[in-house]
C-alpha positions as CSV (number, residue, x, y, z in Angstrom):
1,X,-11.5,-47.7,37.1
2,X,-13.6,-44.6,36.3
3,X,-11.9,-43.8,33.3
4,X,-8.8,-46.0,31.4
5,X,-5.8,-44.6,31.3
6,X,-3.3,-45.3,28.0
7,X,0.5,-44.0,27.8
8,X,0.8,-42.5,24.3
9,X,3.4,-45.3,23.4
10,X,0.2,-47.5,23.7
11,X,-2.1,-45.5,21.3
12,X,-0.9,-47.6,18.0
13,X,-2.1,-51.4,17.7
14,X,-3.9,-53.8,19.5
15,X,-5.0,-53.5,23.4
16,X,-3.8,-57.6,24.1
17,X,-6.7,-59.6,25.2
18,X,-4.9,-60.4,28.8
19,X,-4.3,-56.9,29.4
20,X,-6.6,-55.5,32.7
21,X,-8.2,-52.8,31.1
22,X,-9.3,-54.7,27.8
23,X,-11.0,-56.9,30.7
24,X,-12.4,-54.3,32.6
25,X,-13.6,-52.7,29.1
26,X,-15.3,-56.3,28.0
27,X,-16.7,-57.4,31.2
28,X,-17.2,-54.7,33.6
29,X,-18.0,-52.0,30.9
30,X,-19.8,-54.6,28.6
31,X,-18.8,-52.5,25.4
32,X,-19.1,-54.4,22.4
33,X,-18.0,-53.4,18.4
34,X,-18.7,-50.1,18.2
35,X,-19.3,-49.1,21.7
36,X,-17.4,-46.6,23.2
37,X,-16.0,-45.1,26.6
38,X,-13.8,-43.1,28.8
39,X,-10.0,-42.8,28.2
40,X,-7.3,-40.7,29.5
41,X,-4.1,-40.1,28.0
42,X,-1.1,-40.3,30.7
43,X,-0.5,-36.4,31.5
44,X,-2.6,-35.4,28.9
45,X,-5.8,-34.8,27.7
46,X,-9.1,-37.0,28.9
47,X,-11.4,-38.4,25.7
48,X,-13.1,-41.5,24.5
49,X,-12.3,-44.6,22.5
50,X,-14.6,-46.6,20.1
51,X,-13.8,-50.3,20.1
52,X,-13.7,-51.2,16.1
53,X,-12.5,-54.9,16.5
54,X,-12.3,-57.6,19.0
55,X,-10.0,-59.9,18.0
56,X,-8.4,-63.0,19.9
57,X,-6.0,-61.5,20.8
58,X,-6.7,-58.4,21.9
59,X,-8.8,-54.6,20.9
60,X,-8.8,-52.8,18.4
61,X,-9.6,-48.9,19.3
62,X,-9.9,-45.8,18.4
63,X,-8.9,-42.7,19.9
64,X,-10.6,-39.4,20.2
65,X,-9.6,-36.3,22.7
66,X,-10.7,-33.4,24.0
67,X,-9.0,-30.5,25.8
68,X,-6.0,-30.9,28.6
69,X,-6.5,-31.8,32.0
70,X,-6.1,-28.4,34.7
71,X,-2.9,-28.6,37.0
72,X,-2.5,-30.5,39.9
73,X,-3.0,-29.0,43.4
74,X,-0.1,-27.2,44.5
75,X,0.5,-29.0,47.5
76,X,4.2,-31.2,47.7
77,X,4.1,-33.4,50.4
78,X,7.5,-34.9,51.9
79,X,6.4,-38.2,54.0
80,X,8.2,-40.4,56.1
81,X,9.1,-43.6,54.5
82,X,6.8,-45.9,56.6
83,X,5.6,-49.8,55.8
84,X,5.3,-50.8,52.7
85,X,1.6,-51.3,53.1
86,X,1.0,-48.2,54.0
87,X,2.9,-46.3,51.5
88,X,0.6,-48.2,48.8
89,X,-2.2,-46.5,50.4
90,X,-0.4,-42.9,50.7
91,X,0.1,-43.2,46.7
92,X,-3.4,-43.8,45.6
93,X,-5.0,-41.7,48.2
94,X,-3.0,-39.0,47.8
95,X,-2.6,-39.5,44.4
96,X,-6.6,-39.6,43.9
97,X,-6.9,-36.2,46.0
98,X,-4.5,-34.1,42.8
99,X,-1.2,-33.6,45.1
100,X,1.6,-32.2,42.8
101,X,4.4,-34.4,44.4
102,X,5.1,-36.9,46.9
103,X,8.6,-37.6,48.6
104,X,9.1,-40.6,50.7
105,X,12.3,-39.6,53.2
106,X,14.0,-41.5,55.7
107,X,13.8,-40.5,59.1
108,X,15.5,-41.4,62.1
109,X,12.2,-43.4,63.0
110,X,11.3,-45.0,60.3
111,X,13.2,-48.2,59.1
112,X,15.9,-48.0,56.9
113,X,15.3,-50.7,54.9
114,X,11.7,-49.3,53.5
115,X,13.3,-47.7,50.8
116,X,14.6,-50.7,49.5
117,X,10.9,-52.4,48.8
118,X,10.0,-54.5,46.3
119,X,7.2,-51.5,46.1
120,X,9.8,-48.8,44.5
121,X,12.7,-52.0,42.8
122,X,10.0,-53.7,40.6
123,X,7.9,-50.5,39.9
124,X,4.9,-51.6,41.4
125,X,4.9,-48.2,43.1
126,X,3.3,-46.4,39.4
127,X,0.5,-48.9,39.7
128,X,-1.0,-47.1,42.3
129,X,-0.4,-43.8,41.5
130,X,-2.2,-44.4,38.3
131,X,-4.8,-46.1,40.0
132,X,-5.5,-43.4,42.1
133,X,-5.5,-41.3,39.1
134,X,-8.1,-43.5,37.3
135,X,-10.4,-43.1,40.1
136,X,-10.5,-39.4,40.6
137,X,-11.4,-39.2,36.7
138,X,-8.6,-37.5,35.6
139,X,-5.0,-37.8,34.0
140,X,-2.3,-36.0,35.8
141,X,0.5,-37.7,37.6
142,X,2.1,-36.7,40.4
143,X,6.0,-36.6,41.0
144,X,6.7,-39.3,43.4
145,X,10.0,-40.0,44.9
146,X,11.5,-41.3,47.8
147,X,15.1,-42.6,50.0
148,X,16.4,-39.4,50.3
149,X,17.5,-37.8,53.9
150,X,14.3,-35.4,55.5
151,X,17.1,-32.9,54.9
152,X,16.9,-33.0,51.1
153,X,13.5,-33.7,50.9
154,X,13.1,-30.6,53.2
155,X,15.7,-28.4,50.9
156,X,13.5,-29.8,47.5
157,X,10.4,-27.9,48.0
158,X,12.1,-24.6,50.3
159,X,10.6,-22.0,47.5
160,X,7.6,-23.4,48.7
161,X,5.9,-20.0,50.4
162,X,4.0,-21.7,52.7
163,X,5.6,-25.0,55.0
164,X,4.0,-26.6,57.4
165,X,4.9,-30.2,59.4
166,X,2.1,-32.3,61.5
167,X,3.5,-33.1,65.1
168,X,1.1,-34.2,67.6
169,X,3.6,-33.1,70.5
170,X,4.8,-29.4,69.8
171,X,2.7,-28.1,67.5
172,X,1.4,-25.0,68.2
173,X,-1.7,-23.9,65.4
174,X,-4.6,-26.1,64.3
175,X,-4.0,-26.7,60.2
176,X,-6.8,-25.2,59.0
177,X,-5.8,-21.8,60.3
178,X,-1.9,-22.1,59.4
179,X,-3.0,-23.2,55.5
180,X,-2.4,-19.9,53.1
181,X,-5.1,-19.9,51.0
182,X,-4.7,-19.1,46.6
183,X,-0.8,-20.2,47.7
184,X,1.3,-23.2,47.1
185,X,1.6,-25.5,50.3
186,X,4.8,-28.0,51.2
187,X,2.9,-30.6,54.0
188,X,5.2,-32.9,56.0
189,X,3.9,-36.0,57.7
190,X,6.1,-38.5,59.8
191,X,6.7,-42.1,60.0
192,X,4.3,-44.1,62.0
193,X,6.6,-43.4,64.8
194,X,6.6,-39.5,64.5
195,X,9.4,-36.6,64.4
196,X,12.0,-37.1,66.5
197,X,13.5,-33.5,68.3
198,X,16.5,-33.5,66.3
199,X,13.6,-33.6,63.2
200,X,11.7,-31.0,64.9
201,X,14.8,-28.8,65.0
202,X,15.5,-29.2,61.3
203,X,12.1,-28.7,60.5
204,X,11.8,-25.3,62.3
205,X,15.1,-24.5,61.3
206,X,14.2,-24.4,57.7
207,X,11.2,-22.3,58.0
208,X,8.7,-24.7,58.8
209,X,5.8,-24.1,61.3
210,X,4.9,-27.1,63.3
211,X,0.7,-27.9,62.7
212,X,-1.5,-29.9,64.1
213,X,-5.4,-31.4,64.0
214,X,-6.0,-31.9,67.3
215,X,-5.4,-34.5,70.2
216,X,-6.1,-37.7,68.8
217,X,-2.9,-40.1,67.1
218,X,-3.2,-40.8,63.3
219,X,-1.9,-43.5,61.4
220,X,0.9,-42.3,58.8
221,X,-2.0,-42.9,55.9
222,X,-4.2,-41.3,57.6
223,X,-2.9,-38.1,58.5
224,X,-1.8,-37.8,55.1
225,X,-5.7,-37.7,53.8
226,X,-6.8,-35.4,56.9
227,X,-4.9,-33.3,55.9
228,X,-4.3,-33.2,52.4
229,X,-8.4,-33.0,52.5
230,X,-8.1,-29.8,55.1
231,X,-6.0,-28.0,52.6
232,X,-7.8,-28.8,50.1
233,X,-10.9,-27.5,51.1
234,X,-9.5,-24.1,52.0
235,X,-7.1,-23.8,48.9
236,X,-9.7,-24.6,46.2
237,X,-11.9,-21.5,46.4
């Protein structure tokens, strides 16, 4: 982690001793008493902490901050729901590159029964958004979501000025010249299968222009980081 990240319901007592990031903090950092380092606060400001005691059973710390952390990116992706696997990666990557919102849909493609994962029931999913936070150095969380129909998902982000889809098959601009740049963006990506037509129709029904990044097929994951990087490079001027 490149910086350790606290909720503010964590800010009062002890860091326990079998807690990651008092191991991280110990053995990877090496700090000792009086040491300090990076910390985040969840959706707030970045700063540093000051370890005052180590104790048995856990650290003692001590908490200083500094100003808030800018906005996220104004890009909302809606991504088909794919394998669970590869929606770990899509959260941290894309999580780590300062997308605004994530939404998982179901698509007549993909398998139902993703949405149902262990990854989203037991929570596991927040793990890696917040590691992907920790690595780009910063604080803000995304909204993720997912299960819902492309349909809502699609409906969700429709103020969105600027909506584009990836299709390999009927897209007809490269990315980088459809992207509005100083604008918001709403980028859909498919399962690992792709739109179907009945998708395609909904799609450009609703406003959206079909993209693509030239001739070569993409794994879900990695479409998602092409192109989030693509739009990132010509909205942050």
């Amino acid at each position: 982690m490149n910086i350790v990240l606290f909720e503010e319901s964590e800010l009062e007592g002890v860091l326990p001793s079998g807690d990651e990031r008092a191991a991280h903090v110990l053995k990877v950092l090496r700090r000792k008493v009086g040491d300090d380092f990076d910390v985040g606060l969840v959706d707030g400001p970045k700063g540093k902490a000051v370890v005052k005691e180590i104790l048995d059973t856990g650290l003692v710390l001590e908490f200083s901050w500094g100003e808030a952390e800018p906005e996220l990116l104004p890009i909302d992706l809606v991504v088909g729901l794919s394998r669970p696997q590869t929606m770990r990666k899509i959260l941290n990557e894309a999580t780590t590159l300062g997308v605004r919102s994530i939404r998982f849909v179901t698509t007549g493609r993909g398998e139902p029964s993703y949405a149902e994962s262990k990854l989203w029931s037991s929570g596991e999913w927040r793990r890696h958004v917040l590691a992907g936070v920790a690595q780009a150095f910063t604080t803000r969380v995304p909204q993720v979501s997912w299960g819902m129909s492309l349909q809502q998902g699609v409906a969700e982000v429709a103020e969105v000025s600027c909506r584009l889809a990836l299709d390999n098959y009927e897209g007809t601009m490269r990315l980088g010249k459809a992207v509005a740049a100083g604008g918001e963006l709403a980028l859909a990506i498919g399962s690992e299968r792709g739109w179907t037509a009945k998708e395609r129709d909904l799609l450009r029904g609703a406003g959206w222009s079909l993209v693509e990044m030239g001739d070569r097929v993409l794994r879900t994951e990695t479409a998602v980081v092409a192109a989030v990087a693509v739009a990132r490079e010509l909205m942050v001027r």
